[in-house]
C-alpha positions, 0 to 999 in steps of 0.5 A: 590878559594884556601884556605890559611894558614900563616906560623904562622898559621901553625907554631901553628898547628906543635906546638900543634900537630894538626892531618893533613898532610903536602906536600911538591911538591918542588923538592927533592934537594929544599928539601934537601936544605930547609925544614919544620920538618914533611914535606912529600915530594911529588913533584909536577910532582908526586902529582897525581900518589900518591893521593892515600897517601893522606888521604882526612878524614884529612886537607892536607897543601901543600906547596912549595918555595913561594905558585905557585906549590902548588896552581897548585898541589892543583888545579890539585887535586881537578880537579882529584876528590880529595874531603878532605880539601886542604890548601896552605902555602901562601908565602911557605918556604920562607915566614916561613924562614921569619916569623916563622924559619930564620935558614931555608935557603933561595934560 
């Protein structure tokens, strides 16, 4: 079961400040097109190479286009032994250009 969290949600957190890191694991040109301010960038294909940069005493929130990647970069996590909180962004970007910032573009 993987946890979720709305862009609401995590609109609220990036507001007041919360202490948790936030991945991307779209692919950079997405990234460069579209992104959330605070964002880390981590593409999918790299996600496990660099589990190292993760932090698991503190919450991660990964998120990618529309929910798919992340929950995959998630589950291949915690299938790699990885043991801090993980969150997927439900909807991702998009639902954040929808709910939350419509100066964000869509693709």
């Amino acid at each position: 079961m993987i946890e979720e969290i709305t862009a609401t949600e995590l609109k609220k957190k990036l507001d007041e400040k919360e202490d948790f890191q936030f991945i991307d694991v779209r692919q950079p040109d997405e990234f460069a097109f579209a992104k959330i301010e605070g964002a880390k960038l981590i593409p999918l294909g790299s996600i496990l190479a660099r589990m190292s940069e993760l932090d698991p005493q503190k919450e991660a929130v990964l998120m990618c286009k529309m929910g798919g990647r992340s929950s995959r970069a998630i589950e291949a996590l915690r299938s790699a032994g990885y043991e801090g909180p993980l969150k997927n962004l439900r909807g991702g970007i998009t639902a954040w250009s929808n709910e939350v910032d419509p100066r964000v573009p869509k693709y």
